[in-house]
N, C-alpha and C positions, 0 to 999 in steps of 0.2 A: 081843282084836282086834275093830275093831270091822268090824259085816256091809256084807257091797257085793256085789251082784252085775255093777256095771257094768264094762265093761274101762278102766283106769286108763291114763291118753298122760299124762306127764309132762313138762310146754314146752306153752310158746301161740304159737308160729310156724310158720310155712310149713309144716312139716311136719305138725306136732300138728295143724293144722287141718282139712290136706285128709286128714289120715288119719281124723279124726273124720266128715268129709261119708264117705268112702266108706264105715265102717262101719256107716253108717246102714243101716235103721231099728234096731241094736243100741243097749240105752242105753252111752252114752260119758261119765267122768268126767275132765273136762280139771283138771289142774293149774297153774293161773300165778298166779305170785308176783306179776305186776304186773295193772294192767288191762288186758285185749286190746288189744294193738295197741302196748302198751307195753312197753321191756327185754328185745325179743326182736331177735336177730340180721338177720335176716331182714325187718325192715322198713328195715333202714338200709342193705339191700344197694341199690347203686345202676345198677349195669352193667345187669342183666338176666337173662334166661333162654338159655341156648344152645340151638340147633333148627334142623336144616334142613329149613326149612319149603320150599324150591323150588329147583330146577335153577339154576345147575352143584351146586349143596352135594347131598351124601346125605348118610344115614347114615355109610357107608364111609366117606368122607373127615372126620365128625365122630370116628369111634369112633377114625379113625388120627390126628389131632394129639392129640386125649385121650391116647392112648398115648405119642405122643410128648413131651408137655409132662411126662407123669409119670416120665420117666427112668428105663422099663427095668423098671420095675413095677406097671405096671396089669394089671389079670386083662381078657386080650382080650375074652373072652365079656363081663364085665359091661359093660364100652366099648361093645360093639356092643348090647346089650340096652339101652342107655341111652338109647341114643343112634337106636334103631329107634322106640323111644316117646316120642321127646321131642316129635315135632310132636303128639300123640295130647293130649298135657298143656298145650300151647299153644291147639287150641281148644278145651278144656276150661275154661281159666281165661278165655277170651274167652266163653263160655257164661255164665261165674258175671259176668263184669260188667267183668273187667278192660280197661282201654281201651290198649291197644297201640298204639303208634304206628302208622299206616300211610297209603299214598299215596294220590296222587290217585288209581289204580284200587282202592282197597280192599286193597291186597299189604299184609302187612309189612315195616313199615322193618328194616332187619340196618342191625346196628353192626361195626364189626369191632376186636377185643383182643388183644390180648397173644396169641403163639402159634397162633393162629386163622390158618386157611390160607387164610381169604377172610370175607367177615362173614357170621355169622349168629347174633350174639348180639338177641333182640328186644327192645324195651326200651318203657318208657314215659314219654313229655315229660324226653328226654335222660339223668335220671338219678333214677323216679321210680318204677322198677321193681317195686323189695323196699314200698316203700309202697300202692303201689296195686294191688299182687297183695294183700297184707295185708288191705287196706281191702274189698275184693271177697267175700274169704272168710270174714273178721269178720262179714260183715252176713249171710252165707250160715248159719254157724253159728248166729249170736245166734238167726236164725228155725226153727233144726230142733230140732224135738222131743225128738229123741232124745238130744241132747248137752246134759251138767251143766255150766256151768262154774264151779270151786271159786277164784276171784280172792282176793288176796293168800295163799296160803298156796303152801308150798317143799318139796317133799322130799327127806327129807334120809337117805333110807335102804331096803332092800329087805330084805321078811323071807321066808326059806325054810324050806320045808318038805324035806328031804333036799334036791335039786339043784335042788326046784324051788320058781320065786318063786312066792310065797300072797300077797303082800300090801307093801304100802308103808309106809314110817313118814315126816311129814311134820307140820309147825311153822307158826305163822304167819311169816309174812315178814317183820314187825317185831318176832317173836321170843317164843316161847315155849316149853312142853315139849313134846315128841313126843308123839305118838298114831300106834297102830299100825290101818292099817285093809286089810281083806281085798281079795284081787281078783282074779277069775279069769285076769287077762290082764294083761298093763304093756308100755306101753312109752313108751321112753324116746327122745322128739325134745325136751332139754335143751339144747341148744347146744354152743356148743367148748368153748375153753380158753384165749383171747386176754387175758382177763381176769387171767390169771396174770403177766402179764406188767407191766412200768411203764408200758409205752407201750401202746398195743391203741388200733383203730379198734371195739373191740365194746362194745356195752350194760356200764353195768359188775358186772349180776351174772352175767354168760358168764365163770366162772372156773373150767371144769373140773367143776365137781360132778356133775354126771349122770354123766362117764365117772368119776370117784371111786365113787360110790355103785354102780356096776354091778360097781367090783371088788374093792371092801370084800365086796361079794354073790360076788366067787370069780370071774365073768363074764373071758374072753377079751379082751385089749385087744391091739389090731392098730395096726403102723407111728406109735407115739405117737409118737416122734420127730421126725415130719413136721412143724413147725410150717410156716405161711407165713406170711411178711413181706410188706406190700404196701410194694410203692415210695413210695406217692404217697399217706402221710399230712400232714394238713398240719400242719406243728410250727409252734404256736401257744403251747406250753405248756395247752392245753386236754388234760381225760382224762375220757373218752374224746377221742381226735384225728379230730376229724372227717376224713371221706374224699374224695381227690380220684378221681375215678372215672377205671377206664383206657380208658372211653372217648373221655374226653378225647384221649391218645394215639393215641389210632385216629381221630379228626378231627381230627389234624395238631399238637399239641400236644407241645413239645419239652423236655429236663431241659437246665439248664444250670445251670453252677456260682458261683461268684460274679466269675470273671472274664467271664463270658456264654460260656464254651464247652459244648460239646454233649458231654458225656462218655460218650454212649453209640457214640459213632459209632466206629468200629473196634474197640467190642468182643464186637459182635456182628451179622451181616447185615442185622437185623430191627432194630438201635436199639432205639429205646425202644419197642418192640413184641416186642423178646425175650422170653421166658420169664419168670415175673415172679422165681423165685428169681434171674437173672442181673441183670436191672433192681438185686432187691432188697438185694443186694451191692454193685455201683455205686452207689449211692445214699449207705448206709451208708458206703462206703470216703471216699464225698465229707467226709461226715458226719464223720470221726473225722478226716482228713486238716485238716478247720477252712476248707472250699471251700463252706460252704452253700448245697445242693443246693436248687434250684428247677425250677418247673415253667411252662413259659411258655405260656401261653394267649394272649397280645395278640393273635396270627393268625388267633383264633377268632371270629368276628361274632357279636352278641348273646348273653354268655354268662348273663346273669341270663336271656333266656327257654327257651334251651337245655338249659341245664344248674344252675336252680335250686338246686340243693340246696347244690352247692359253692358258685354265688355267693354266697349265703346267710352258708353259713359264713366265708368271705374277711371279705366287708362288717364281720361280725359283730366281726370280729379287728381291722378294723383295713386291710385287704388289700383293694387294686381288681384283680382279676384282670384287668380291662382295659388296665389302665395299668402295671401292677408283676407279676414272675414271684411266684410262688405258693410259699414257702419248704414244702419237705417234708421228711421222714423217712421211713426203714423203722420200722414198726409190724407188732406181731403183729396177724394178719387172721384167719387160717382154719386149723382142725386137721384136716390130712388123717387124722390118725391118730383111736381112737376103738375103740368097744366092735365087735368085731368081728363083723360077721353073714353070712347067707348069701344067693341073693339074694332072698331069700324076709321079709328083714328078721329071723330069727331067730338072736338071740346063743345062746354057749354052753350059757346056762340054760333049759332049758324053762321055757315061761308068760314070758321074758323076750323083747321083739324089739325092736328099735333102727334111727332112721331119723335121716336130716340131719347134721346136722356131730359130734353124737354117737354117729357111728357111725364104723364103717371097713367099706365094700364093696368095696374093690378097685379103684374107679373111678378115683381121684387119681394113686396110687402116690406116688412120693415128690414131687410137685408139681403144684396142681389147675390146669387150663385152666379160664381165665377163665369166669365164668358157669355153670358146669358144677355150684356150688355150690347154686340154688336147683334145679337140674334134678334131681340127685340126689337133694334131698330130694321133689319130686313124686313120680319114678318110686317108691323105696326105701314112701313116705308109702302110696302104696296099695299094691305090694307086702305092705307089712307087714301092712295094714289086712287084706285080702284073706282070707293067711292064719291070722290070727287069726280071723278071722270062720267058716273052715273048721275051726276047733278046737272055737268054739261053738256051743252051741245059738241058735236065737234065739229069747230069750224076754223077757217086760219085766221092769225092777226099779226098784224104787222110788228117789225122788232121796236122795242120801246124805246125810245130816245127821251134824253133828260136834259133840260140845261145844267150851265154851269151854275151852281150855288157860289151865295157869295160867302169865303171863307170866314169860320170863325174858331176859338178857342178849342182845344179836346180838353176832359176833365181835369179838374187840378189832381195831378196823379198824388200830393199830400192827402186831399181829403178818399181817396182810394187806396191809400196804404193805412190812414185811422177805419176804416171800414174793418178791412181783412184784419186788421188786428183785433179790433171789437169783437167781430165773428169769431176769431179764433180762441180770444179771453173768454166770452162768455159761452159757446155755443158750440165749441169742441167736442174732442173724445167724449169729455166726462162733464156733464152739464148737472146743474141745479138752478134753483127759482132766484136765487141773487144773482147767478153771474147773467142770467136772462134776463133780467129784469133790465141791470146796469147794460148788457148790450142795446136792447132796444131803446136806452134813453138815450147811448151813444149814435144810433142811428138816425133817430129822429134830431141831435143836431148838426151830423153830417147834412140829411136832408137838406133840411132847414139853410146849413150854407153854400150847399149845392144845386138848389131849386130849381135856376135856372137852365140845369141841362140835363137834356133828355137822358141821358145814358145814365147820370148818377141818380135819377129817380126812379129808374128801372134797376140798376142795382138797390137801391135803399129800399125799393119794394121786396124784392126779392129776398133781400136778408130779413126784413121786417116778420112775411109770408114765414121765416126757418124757424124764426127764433118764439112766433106766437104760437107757433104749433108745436113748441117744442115747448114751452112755457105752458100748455093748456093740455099734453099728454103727460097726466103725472101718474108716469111707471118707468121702468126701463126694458124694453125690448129691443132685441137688433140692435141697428144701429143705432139708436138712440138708447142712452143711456144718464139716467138721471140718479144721482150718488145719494140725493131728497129721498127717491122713493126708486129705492133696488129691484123690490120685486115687480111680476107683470100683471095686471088685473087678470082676473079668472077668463074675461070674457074680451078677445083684440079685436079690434075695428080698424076700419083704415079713417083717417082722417080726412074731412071736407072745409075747406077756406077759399074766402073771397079776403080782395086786400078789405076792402071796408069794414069788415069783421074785424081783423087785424090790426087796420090802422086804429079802431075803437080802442083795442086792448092796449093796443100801444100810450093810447091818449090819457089811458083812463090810470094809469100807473103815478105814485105818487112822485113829485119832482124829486131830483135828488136832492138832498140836503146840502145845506152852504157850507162851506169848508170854515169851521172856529178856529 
C-alpha cells in the first residue's frame, strides 16, 4: 500500500470541495475522475440552495415542509439542524465569491418550488446556481495549500483493516490496474445513482459506485430504495437529458399534454407545485398513456436571460421555448437513499464518513424537498469535515505521488447500457414484486459477466442495494412507489441494508425459467 498521510474526499463537487476548504490547514487528497468543475452532479444542479434567509420563513417552517415532502420519514432533529444552518452556508458561499441573485436593497431573491410553503430557495441568474457555487469554490481550492488535487483518476474501492478503513484502491479513469493507497481518513462525497438508470438528468459517471464501494467495504446503506424522478427532463433523446428547472413552475410555468390540457390540475392542490414524486408519476402516466407531456413556458418573458441554461438546451434541440411547449419526461434525478451516516457525517465504518447525495442523513426520507439537495451536502460537508479533523492530529504530509499503472480495459459499456435498462424496466417510476424480481436476476448476470472489474461491481452493488430494498418495502410512499401494494403502512421507517443481506435476497430468488 502505498503511504499518505493526507485525508482522502473521494468526488470533486459541492461537497468534496467545501469539505476540503474547511478541513484546511489539514493536507487533503481530492479524488476526481474528471477535471474540476467537470462530471460532478452538483454543477448541473440548477434550482438553487434552500434557506430562510428572512421573515415570514424560519427555520421551523423550512424544517416542517422538509418533513412533509419526505412522507413520514425524515429524522425531525436532522430537518431542524439543517435547516437552523442553512442561512450560516448562504453567507459563507457569498464570502467565497458566489453571486446570488439579489434586489435593489442588497436582499436575496427566493424562488419558490415544488412543496415549498412560501420561497425561499436562493438561486443565481435563474438557473445558474449548482454552476456558480461550483465556479466560486474551484478557484477557492485550486488557491489553498493544503489540498492535492489527484484529476483523472477513480476509486474503485476501500481497504480495511478489521472494521476499519486504512486506505483506498483507485485506477486511472481511462482505465487501468488498481493501486492500493493508505489514509488516515476517507470520505466519500461520490455522487448518486441516476446514472443507473436509461434515462438520468446526471453526469454520466454518477452511477452509484461510491455507494457500491462503501458496501462491497461492509458499510450501512440506508432508504436505497428512494430513487427520485424529476418531472421535467427534457426528452430530446439526449443522455444525459438535460434539465428543465422547477423553478420554472414556481414562475408560473405549466405541464400540459398534447391536447394542451393541464393535467396536474385536480390532482393535486398545489398543481404542478405538488410534490415532485406526484408531479413525477403524472408526467410519466402521461408518458406511457402516448399524451406527450410538456412544459409550457410561453407565459414566461425573457427566457434565454432568465433561465439560460434550459434555453440553451431547447435552442440546442431544436426547441423555442418561447414559441413551442417544452416536451418532458420523468428521469432519475437524485438518490435519497445512500451510505448511511450520523449527523456527524460518520458511516458505519470507523475512519469512513459520507456526505451529499452519497450519503443517507435522514434529511429526505422517502422524498427530497426541492433544493434541499445542495443544502445537505454544505451542512453534512463540514460536519463531516469537522469531525474528522477532531480524530486528527494536525500535522503536514507530503503531496502523494503515484506510479504509472499499467493500462487496462474500461467496462464493456454493453454490459452498462443492459444495467440501466434493467434498472429502468424493473425499478422505475412505477415498481412491483415481478419487475423486481426480474431486475435483480438481470443484475446478477450482468455481475456474473462483469466480475472482473471493479467499477461494474460497484455499480451491480449498488443497483442490487435499490432494487432489494425496494423489493422488501411493500407499500408505496414518496418516491417509491409500488402498483402491488398502493397504499403506505400505518407506521414508516427508514430502511437499513448491508450488500450481504442483499446479495442473500438476490441469491435466494427463484431462477428464471427456461424459455419453451
Amino acid at each position: 500500500m502505498i503511504p499518505n498521510d493526507r485525508v482522502v474526499i473521494v468526488g470533486a463537487g459541492l461537497g468534496a470541495l467545501y469539505a476540503a476548504l474547511a478541513l484546511a490547514p489539514r493536507p487533503v487528497l481530492m479524488i476526481s475522475p474528471d477535471p474540476l468543475g467537470q462530471g460532478a452532479s452538483s454543477a448541473w444542479a440548477q434550482g438553487g440552495v434552500a434557506a430562510a434567509m428572512a421573515a415570514p420563513d424560519s427555520p421551523d417552517l423550512h424544517a416542517a415542509d422538509t418533513a412533509r415532502a419526505g412522507a413520514g420519514i425524515v429524522d425531525p432533529a436532522v430537518a431542524r439542524m439543517v435547516a437552523d444552518e442553512a442561512r450560516a452556508h448562504i453567507l459563507a458561499l457569498t464570502d467565497l465569491g458566489t453571486p446570488f441573485d439579489r434586489d435593489a436593497d442588497g436582499g436575496y431573491v427566493m424562488s419558490r418550488e415544488a412543496a415549498h410553503s412560501l420561497a425561499r430557495v436562493v438561486r443565481v441568474r435563474g438557473d445558474q446556481a449548482g454552476a456558480e457555487i461550483m465556479r466560486a469554490l474551484i478557484a477557492t481550492v485550486r488557491s489553498t495549500p493544503s489540498v492535492q488535487l489527484l484529476e483523472g483518476w477513480v476509486a474503485t474501492g476501500l481497504r480495511r483493516d478489521g472494521d476499519r478503513i486504512i486506505g483506498i484502491e483507485l485506477m486511472l479513469a481511462t482505465g487501468s490496474a488498481t493501486l492500493a493507497l493508505a489514509a488516515p481518513a476517507v470520505l466519500i462525497a461520490g455522487g448518486g445513482a441516476g446514472g443507473l438508470f436509461a434515462m438520468t438528468t446526471n453526469p454520466p459517471r454518477i452511477r452509484g459506485e461510491a455507494m457500491g464501494m462503501a458496501a462491497r467495504a461492509g458499510a450501512v446503506i440506508a432508504d436505497a430504495e428512494f430513487v427520485q424522478f424529476h418531472p421535467t427532463a427534457i426528452a430530446t433523446g439526449a443522455d444525459p437529458a438535460p434539465l428543465a428547472t422547477e423553478a420554472l413552475r414556481g414562475e408560473g410555468a405549466v405541464l400540459v399534454n398534447a391536447s394542451g390540457t393541464r393535467f396536474m390540475r385536480g390532482m393535486h392542490p398545489d398543481a404542478e407545485l405538488a410534490p415532485r414524486d406526484i408531479v413525477a408519476r403524472a408526467v410519466y402516466a402521461e408518458t406511457q398513456a402516448g399524451r406527450a407531456p410538456a412544459l409550457d413556458c410561453r407565459a414566461l418573458p425573457d427566457l434565454g436571460r432568465h433561465f439560460p441554461a434550459v434555453f440553451a438546451a431547447c435552442m440546442a434541440a431544436g426547441i423555442d421555448p418561447a414559441r413551442q411547449p417544452i416536451p418532458v419526461a420523468a428521469a432519475a434525478h437524485y438518490h435519497m437513499g445512500g451510505i448511511a451516516t450520523d449527523a456527524e457525517g460518520r458511516s458505519s465504518l470507523p475512519g469512513l464518513w459520507a456526505c451529499g447525495e452519497a450519503a443517507s442523513t435522514g434529511l429526505h426520507g422517502a422524498n427530497r424537498l426541492a433544493s434541499n439537495g445542495l443544502l445537505e451536502a454544505l451542512v453534512f460537508a463540514r460536519r463531516a469535515a469537522l469531525s474528522m479533523a477532531g480524530d486528527l492530529p494536525l500535522r503536514d504530509a507530503p503531496p502523494v505521488q503515484l506510479p504509472e499503472p499499467a493500462p487496462t480495459p474500461l467496462p464493456d459499456p454493453a454490459l452498462i447500457r443492459r444495467l440501466r435498462a434493467a434498472m429502468t424496466e424493473g425499478a422505475g417510476v412505477i415498481r412491483d414484486a415481478a419487475g423486481l424480481t426480474r431486475a435483480l436476476r438481470r443484475i446478477a448476470a450482468i455481475e456474473a459477466e462483469g466480475a472482473a472489474h471493479p467499477q461494474i461491481a460497484n455499480m451491480t452493488a449498488a443497483a442490487t442495494l435499490i432494487c432489494a430494498a425496494a423489493l422488501l418495502r411493500r407499500e408505496s410512499r414518496g418516491a417509491h412507489c409500488r402498483s402491488d401494494h398502493p397504499a403506505p403502512l400505518p407506521e414508516g421507517a427508514r430502511s437499513s441494508l448491508t450488500l450481504s443481506r442483499a446479495m442473500a435476497l438476490r441469491a435466494s430468488l427463484e431462477p428464471e425459467p427456461e424459455p419453451t
